[in-house]
LOTOR-348628 format. One record per atom (N, C-alpha, C, CB): residue in one letter; x, y, z. Coordinates in steps of 0.1 Angstrom, whole numbers, plus 5000, padded with zeros to 4 digits. Glycine has a CB too. Layout:
BEGIN
AXYZ;...
REM end
This chain:
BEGIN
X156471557348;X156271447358;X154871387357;X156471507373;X154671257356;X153471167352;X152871207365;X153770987348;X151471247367;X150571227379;X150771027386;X148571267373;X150371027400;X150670917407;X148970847401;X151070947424;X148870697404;X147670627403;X146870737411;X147570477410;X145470727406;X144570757410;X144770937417;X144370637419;X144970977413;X145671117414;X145371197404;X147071117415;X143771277402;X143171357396;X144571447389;X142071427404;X144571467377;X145171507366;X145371667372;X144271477349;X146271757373;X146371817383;X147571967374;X146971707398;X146572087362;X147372167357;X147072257358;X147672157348;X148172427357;X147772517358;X146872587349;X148472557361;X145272627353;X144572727343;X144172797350;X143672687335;X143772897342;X143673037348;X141772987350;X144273187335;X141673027365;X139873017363;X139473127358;X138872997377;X138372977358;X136873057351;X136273137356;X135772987349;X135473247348;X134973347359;X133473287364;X134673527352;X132873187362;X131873087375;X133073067385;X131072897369;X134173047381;X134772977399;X134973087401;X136172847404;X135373207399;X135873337405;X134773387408;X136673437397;X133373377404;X132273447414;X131673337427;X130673497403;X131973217421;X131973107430;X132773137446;X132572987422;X133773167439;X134673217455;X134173307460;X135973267456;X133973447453;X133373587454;X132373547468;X132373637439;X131173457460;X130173427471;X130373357487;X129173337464;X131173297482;X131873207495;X132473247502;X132473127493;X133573337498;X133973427508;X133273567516;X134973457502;X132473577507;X131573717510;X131073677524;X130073757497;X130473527522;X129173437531;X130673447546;X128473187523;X131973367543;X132273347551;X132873467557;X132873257548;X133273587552;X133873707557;X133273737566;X134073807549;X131773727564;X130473807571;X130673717585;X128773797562;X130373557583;X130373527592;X131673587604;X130173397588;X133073567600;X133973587608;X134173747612;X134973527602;X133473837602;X133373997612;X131873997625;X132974167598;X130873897622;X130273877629;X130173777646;X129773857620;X131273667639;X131073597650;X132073637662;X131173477647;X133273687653;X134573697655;X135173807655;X135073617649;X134173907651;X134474047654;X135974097644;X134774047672;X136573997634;X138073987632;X138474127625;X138473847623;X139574147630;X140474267630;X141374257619;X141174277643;X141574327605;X142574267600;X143774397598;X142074187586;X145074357600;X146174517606;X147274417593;X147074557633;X147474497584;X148674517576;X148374407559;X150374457588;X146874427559;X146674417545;X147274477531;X145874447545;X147574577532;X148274677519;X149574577523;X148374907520;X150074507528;X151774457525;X151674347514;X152674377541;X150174317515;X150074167504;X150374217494;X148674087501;X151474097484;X151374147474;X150974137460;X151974147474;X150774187450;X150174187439;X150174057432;X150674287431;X151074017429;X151473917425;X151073767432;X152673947424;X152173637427;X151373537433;X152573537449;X151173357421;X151873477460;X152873487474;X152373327481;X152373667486;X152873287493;X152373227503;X152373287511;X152673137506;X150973247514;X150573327530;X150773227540;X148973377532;X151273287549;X151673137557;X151273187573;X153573067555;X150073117576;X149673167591;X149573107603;X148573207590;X150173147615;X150073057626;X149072957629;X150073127635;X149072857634;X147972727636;X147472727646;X148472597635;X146272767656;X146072737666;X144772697668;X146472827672;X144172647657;X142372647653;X141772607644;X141872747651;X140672517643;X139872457629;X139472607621;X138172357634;X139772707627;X138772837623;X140072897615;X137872937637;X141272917616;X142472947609;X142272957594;X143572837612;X141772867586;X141572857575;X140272897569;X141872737573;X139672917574;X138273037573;X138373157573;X137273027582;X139373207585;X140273327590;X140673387581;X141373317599;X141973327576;X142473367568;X141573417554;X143373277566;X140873347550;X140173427536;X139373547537;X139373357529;X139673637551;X139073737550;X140273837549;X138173757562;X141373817544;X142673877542;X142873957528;X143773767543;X142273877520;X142073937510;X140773887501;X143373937505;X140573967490;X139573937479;X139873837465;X139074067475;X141073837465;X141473737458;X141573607460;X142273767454;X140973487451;X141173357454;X142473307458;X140873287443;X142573217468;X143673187476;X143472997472;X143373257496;X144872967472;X144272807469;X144772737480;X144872737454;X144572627484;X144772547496;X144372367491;X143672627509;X145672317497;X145772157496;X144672107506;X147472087502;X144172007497;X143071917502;X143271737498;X141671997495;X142671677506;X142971537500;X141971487490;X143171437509;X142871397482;X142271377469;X140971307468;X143171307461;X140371217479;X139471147481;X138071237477;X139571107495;X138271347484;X137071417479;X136871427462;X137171567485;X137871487453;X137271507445;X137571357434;X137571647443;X137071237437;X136471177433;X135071147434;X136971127433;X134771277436;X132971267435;X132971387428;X131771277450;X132371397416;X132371507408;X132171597417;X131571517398;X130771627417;X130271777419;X131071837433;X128571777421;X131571727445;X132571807455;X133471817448;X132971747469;X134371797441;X135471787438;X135571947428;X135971637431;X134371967414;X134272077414;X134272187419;X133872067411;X133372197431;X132972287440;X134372317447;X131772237449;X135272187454;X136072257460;X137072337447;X136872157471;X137372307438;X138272347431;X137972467429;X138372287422;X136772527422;X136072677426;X136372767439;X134572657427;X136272697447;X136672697461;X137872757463;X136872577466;X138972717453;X140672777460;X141072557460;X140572907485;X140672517465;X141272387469;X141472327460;X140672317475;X142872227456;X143272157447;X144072027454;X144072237438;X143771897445;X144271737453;X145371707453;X143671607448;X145671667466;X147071567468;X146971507478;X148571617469;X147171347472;X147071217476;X148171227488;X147471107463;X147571157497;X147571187507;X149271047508;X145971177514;X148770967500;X150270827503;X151370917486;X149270537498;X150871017481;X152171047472;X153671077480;X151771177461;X154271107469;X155771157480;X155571307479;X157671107473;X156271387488;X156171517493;X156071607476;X157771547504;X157471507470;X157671597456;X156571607451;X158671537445;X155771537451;X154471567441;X153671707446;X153271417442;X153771667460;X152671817467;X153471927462;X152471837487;X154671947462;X155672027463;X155272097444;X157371927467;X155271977437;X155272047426;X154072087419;X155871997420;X153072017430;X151372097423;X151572297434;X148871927433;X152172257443;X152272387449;X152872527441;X153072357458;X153972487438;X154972567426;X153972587414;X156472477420;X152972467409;X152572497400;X151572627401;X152072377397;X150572597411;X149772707415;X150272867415;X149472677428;X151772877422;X152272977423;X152873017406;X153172947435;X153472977398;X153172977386;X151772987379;X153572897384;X150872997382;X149873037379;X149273137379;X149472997382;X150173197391;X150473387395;X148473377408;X150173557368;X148873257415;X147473307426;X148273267439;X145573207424;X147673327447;X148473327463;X148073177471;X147873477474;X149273117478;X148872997481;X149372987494;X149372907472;X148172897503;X148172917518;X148772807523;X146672937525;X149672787533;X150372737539;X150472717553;X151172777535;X150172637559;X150572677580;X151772597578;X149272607597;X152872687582;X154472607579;X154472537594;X155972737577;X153672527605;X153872457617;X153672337616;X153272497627;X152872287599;X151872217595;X150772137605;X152572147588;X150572147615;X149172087620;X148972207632;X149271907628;X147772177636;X147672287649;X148172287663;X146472307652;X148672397668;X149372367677;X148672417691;X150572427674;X149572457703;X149172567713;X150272637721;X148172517722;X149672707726;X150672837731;X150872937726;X151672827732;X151873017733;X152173177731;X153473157721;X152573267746;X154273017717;X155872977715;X155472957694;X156572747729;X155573027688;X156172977674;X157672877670;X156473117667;X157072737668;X158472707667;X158072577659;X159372687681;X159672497654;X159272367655;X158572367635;X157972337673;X158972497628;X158672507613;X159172367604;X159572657608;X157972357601;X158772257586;X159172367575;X157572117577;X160072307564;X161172357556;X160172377541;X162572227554;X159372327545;X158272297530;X157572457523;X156472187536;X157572567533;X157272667528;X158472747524;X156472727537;X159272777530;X160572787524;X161172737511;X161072737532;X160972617509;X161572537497;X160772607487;X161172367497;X159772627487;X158272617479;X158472757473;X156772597490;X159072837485;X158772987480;X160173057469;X158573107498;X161172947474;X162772967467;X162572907455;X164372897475;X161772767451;X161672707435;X160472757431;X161672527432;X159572827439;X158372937428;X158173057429;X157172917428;X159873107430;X160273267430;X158973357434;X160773317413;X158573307448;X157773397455;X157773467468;X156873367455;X157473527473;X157773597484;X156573487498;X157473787478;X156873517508;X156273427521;X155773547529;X157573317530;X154373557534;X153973627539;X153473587556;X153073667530;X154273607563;X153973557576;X152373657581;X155573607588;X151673547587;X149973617590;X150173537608;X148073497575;X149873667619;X149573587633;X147673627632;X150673667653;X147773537639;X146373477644;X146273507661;X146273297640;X145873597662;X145773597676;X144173617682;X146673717680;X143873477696;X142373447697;X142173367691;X141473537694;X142073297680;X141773177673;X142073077682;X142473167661;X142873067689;X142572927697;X141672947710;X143972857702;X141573057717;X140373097723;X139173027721;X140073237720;X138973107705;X137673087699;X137372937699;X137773147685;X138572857692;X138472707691;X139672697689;X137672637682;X139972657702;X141172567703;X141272427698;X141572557716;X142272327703;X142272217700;X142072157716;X143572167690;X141172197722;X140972167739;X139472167739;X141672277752;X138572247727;X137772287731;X136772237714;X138172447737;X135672127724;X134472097716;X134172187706;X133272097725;X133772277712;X132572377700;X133172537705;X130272357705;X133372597694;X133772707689;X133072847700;X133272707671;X133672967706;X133373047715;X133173167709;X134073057724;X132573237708;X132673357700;X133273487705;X131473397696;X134273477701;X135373587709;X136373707701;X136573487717;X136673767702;X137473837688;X138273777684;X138273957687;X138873797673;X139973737663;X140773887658;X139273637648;X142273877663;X143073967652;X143873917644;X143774057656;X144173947631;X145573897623;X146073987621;X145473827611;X146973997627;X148574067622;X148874037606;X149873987630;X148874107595;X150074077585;X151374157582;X149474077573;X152374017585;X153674067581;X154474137569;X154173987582;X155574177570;X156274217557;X156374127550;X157274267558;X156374087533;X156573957523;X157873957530;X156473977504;X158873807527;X159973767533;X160173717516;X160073647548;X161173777509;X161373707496;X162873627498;X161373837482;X163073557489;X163673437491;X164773517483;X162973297486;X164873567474;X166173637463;X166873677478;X165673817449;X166273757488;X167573807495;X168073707508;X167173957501;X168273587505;X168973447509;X169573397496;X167773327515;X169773487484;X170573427475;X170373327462;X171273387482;X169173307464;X168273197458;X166873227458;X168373087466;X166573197442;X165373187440;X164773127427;X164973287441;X163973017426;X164272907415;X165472847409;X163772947407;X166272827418;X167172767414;X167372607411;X167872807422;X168172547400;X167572397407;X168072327421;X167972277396;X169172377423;X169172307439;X169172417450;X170572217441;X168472387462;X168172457469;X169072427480;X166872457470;X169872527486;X170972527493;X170472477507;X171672667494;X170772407519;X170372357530;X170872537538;X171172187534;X171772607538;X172372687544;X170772847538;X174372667537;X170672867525;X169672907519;X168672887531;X169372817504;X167672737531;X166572687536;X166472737550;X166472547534;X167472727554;X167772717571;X167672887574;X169772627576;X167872977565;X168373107570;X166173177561;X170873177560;X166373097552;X164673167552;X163773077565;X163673127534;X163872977564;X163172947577;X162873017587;X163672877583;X164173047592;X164673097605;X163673247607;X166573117604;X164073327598;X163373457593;X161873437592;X164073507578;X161173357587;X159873307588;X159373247603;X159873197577;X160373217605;X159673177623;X159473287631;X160673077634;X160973437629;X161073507636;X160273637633;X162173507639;X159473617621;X158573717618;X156973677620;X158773767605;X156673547621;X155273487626;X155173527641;X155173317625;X156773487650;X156673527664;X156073637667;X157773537670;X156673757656;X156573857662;X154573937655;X158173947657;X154273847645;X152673897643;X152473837651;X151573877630;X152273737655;X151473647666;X151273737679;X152273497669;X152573757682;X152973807699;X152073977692;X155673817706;X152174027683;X151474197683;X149674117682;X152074347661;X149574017675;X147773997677;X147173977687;X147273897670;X148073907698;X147373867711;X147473967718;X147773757718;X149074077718;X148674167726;X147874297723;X149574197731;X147074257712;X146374367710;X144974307718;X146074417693;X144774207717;X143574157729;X143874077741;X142574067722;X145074167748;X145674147760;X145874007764;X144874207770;X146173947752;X146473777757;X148173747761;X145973657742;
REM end
C-alpha cells in the first residue's frame, strides 16, 4: 500500500540500540517519576507476554499513557500525529520514543495497517480501546479497532485497569494531584480462541464476541484497581 501525501514513509525495523537506550532513559526518568508522585502499584506483570501483544488500558487521564510504561521494560509503541515529525529532530526523538505517524485526515485503513505493521515487528503496541478519555466507575462504549487489529496481527490483547488516574488527573481537573495509582494487568485475550486470527476477512460475529470479552475483562481490572484504593 503506497503511503498517503505527506505521510512520513512508515516501515518495520528493528531499532537501533541508541533508540533502545533512548527509551531505557526515558522510561527509567518517567518510571521514577510515577513510583514517586504516584506511588503506582503494578499487580499481574508476569501475564505480559513475550512476544509482540496490545496492551490496551482504561482511559481516565492525561497521565494513562505515562502510567502505562511503567508496566514493562520493553519499548512499547504508540500512535502519534504526523505533524510532529515533520521537524526532524522531534520526529526522531519521538520515534526512539515508542511513537510512530498517522495523519490524522488518512482513512482508518492506513492507521490500521502501520499498527499490524508494528505488531509484525514482534514489539507490543498500546491502545485505549475507549479511544478518548472518559469518566466513571462504567467500562463501555469500546471501539472495534483493537479487536480488528489484534485478529489481522495474530496477537493477543492485554486488558490494563487504571485505577486513581483520574483522581490524580481527571478530565475535571486543571493540574494533576498526587495520589496513588494502581494497575491491574489482565489475562492476554488471544483472538485464535474466537476462531480467527489473521485471516483476510474478519468476521463481524468474530469482532463482536472479542470485543465483548475485552470490555468484560477491563471492567473487571479496573473495578480490582479502585478497590484496592477503596474507590
Amino acid at each position: 500500500m503506497d503511503s498517503e501525501p505527506n505521510v512520513p514513509i512508515f516501515n518495520v525495523q528493528p531499532p537501533a540500540a541508541w533508540e533502545l537506550y533512548a527509551y531505557g532513559l526515558a522510561r527509567t526518568l518517567i518510571n521514577f517519576v510515577n513510583k514517586t508522585a504516584w506511588r503506582v502499584k503494578i499487580i499481574g506483570a508476569e501475564k505480559l507476554p513475550e512476544g509482540p501483544f496490545i496492551l490496551a488500558p482504561v482511559h481516565r487521564s492525561n497521565l494513562d499513557t505515562l502510567l502505562v510504561a511503567s508496566v514493562t521494560k520493553r519499548r512499547m509503541r504508540y500512535m502519534g500525529k504526523d505533524g510532529v515529525w515533520k521537524y526532524k529532530l522531534a520526529g526522531t526523538v519521538l520515534s526512539a520514543l515508542g511513537g510512530f505517524p498517522v495523519h490524522r485526515g488518512i482513512a482508518d485503513r492506513e492507521a490500521i495497517r502501520r499498527c499490524i505493521l508494528v505488531l509484525a515487528g514482534g514489539e507490543p503496541l498500546v491502545l485505549f480501546p475507549e479511544g478518548t478519555r472518559k469518566s466513571g466507575p462504567v467500562v463501555d462504549g469500546l471501539f472495534e479497532g483493537a479487536a480488528y487489529i489484534a485478529i489481522k496481527g495474530r496477537a493477543p490483547i492485554v486488558p490494563v485497569g487504571i485505577g486513581g488516574s483520574e483522581r490524580a488527573w481527571g478530565r475535571s481537573k486543571k493540574l494533576p494531584r498526587l495520589t496513588k495509582v494502581v494497575l491491574v494487568i489482565g489475562d492476554p485475550i488471544y483472538p485464535q480462541a474466537h476462531g480467527e486470527s489473521g485471516s483476510n476477512r474478519v468476521s463481524r460475529s468474530s469482532l463482536g464476541k472479542l470485543s465483548s470479552e475485552l470490555g468484560s475483562s477491563l471492567q473487571s481490572c479496573f473495578d480490582e484497581a479502585q478497590a484496592i484504593l477503596g474507590l
